[in-house]
C-alpha positions as CSV (number, residue, x, y, z in Angstrom):
1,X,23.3,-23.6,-67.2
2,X,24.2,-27.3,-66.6
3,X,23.8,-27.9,-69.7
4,X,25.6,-25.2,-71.2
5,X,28.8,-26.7,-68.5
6,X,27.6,-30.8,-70.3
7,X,28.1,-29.3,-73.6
8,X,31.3,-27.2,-72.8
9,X,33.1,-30.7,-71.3
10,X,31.8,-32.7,-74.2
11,X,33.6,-30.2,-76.4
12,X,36.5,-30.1,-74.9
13,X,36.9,-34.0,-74.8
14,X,37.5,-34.1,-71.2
15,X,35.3,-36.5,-68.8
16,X,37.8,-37.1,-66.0
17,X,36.9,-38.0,-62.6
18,X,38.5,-35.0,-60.9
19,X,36.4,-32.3,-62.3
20,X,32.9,-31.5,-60.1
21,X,30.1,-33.7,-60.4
22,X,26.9,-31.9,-62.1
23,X,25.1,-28.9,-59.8
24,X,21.9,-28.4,-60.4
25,X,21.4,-24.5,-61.5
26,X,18.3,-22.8,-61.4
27,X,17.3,-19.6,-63.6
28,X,17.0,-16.6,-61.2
29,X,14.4,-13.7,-62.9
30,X,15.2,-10.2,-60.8
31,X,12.2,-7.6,-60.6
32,X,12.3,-5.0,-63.3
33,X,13.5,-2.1,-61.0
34,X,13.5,0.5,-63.5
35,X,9.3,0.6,-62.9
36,X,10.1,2.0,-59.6
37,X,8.1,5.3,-58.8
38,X,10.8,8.0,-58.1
39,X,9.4,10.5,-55.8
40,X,8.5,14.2,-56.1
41,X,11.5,16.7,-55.4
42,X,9.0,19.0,-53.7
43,X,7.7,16.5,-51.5
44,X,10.9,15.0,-50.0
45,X,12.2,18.5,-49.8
46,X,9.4,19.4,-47.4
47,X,10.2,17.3,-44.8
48,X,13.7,19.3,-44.3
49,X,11.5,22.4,-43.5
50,X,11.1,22.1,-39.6
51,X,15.0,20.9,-39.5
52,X,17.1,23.3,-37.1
53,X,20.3,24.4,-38.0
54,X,23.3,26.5,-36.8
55,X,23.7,30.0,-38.4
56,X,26.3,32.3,-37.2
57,X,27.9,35.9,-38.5
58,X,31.7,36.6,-38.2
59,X,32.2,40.3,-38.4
60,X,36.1,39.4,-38.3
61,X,38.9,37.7,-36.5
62,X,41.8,37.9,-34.5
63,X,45.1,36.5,-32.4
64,X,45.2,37.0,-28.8
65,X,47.5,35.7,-26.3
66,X,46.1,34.3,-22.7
67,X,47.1,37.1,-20.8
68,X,45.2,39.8,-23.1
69,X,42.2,37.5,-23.5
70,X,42.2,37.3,-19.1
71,X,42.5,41.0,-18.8
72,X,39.1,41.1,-21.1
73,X,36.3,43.2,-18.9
74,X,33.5,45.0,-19.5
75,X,34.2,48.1,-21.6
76,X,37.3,46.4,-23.6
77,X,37.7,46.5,-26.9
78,X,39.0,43.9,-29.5
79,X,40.1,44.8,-32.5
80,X,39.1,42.8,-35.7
81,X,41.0,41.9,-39.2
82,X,37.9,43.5,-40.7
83,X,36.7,47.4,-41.3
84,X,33.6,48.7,-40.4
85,X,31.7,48.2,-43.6
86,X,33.5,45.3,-44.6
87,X,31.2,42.4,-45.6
88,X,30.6,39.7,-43.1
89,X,30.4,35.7,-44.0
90,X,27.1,34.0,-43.0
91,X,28.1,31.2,-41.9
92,X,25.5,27.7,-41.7
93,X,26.5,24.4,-39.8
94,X,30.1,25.8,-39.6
95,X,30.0,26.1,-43.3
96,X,30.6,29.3,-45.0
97,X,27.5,30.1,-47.7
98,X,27.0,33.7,-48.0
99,X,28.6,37.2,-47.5
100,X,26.4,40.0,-46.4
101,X,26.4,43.3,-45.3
102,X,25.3,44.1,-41.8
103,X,22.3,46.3,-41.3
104,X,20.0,47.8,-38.5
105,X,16.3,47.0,-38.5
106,X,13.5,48.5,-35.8
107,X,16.7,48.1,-33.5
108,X,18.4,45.2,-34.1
109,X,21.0,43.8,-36.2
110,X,20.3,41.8,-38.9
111,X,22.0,41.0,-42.2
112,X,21.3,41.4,-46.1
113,X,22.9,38.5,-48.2
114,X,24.8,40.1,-51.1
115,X,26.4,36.7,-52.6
116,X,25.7,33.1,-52.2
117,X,29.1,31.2,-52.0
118,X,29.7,28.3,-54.4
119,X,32.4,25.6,-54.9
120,X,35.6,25.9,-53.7
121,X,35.1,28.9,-51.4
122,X,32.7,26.9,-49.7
123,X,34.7,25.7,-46.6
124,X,33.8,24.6,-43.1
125,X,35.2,26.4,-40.3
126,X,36.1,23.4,-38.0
C-alpha cells in the first residue's frame, strides 16, 4: 500500500513538504467466513419448545360506560358485537393468528382452528 501511495506521488510530480510523511501499512487477511457451519433448522427450533406464551379467545367486544360496568353483579349479562356462532380470534402474545370456532369437549370449552391468519390481518391488540 505504501508503495502504491510512493508511486501515485511520483506520478503526479508532487513531493512537497506538506503532504504526510510515509505510514507503514500492513496487509490484513480476514477469515473465510463463508466456511461457517450453519446450523440445523430443526435443532434451533427445539429449543423454543418449553417457551410459555399468552393465548387468549375473544368471543366479541363491546363499549360500556363506568356506571354500567359498576352496576356489573353476578347474573348480568353483557352483550357482545358478535352472534352466537360467529367465529372467534385466537389470539397469541396479543397477536391475532387464527379464527376458530368454539366447541364443547367432555365439558369444557375448547376451540377448533378454522384459518390461520397471514399478513396484513395479523395485528397486535395492544
Amino acid at each position: 500500500m505504501a508503495a502504491a501511495i510512493a508511486e501515485e506521488r511520483a506520478a503526479r510530480g508532487s513531493s512537497s513538504s506538506s503532504e504526510s510523511p510515509a505510514v507503514d501499512v500492513k496487509a490484513f487477511d480476514l477469515p473465510d467466513f463463508g466456511a461457517a457451519k450453519i446450523a440445523d433448522a430443526t435443532q434451533d427450533i427445539s429449543i423454543l419448545r418449553d417457551v410459555d406464551l399468552k393465548v387468549h379467545i375473544e368471543l366479541g367486544r363491546t363499549m360500556m360506560f363506568i356506571e354500567d360496568v359498576l352496576k356489573l353483579s353476578e347474573g348480568s349479562v353483557v352483550e357482545l358485537d358478535n352472534l352466537a356462532g360467529d367465529p372467534v380470534d385466537v389470539y397469541v402474545n396479543d397477536r391475532l393468528v387464527a379464527h376458530g370456532e368454539v366447541l364443547v369437549l367432555n365439558d369444557n370449552f375448547c376451540v377448533r382452528v378454522n384459518e390461520i391468519v397471514t399478513g396484513p390481518q395479523r395485528v397486535s391488540v395492544a
